[in-house]
C-alpha positions in Angstrom: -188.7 88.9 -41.9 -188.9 88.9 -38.2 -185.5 88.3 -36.0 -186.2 85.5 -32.9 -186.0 88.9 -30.8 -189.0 90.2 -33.2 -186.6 92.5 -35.4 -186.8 93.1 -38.7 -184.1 92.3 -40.6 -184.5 93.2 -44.0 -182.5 96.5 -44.9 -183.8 99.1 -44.3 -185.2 97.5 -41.5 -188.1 99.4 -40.3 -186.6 101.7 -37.2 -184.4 103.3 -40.4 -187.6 102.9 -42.8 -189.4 105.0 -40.5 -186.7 107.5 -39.6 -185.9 108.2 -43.3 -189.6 109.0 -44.3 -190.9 111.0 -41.2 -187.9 111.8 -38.3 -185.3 112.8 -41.3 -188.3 115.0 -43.1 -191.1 117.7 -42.1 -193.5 115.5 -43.7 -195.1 115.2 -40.6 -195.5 118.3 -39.9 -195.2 120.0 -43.0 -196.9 119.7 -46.5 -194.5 117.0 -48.4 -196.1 119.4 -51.2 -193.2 121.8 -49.7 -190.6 119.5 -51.3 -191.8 119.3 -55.4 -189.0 120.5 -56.7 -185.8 119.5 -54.5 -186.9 116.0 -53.1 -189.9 115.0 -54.8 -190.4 115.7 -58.4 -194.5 116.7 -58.7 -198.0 116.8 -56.9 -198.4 113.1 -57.6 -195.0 112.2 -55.5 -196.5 114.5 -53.1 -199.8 113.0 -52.7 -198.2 109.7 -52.1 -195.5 110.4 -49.6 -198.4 112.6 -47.6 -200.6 109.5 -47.2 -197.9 107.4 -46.1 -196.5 109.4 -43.8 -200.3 109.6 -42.2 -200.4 106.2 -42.5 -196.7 105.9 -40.3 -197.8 108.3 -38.1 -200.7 106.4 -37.4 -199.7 103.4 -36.3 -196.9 105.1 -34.1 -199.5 107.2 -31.9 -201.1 103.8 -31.4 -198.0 101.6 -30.8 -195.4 104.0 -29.5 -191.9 104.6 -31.2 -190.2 102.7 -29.2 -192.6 99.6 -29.6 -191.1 96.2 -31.3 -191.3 96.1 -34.9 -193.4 92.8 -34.1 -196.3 95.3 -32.7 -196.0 97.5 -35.2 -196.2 94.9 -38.3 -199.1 93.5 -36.3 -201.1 96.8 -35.7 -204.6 97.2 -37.6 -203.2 100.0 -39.6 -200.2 98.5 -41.1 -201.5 96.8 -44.1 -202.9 100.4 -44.8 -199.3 101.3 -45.0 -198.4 98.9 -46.6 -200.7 99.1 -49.4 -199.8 103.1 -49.5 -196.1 102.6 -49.7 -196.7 99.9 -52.6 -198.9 102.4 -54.3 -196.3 105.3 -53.7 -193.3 102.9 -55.0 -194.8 103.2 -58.7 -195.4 106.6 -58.4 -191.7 107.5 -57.2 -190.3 105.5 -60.5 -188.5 107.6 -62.9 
């Protein structure tokens, strides 16, 4: 999934991954519980995003946002958000 430059190059590749879920949203700053109703549908949706984005933020205070997607895929924290964004997946199916 990796580029030769260390890029990922699926789509959305994780720079737009990242800036969709936490630089496009308050989540970060603000309860994702704020948004049942207009973006997210119930407490459950909520729940999931909110652990996620902890999970994102994470592993950008350690690596930096301007780090390579290779240091960030290879961060101790990333098959956390992996496994949260999986789990989140199901529960944002209609």
């Amino acid at each position: 999934m990796l580029d030769g430059a260390g890029r990922d190059t699926r789509w959305p590749d994780l720079a737009n991954a990242v800036h969709w879920l936490v630089d496009d949203t308050p989540w970060d700053v603000v309860d994702p519980a704020t948004s049942i109703g207009t973006i997210l549908r119930d407490g459950h949706e909520g729940d999931a995003i909110r652990e996620v984005v902890a999970a994102v933020v994470a592993v950008s205070d350690r690596q930096g946002p301007t780090s390579s997607d290779a240091a960030w895929f290879g961060d101790s924290g990333w098959s956390e958000v992996r496994r949260l964004a999986t789990q989140a997946l199901t529960c944002l199916e209609p």
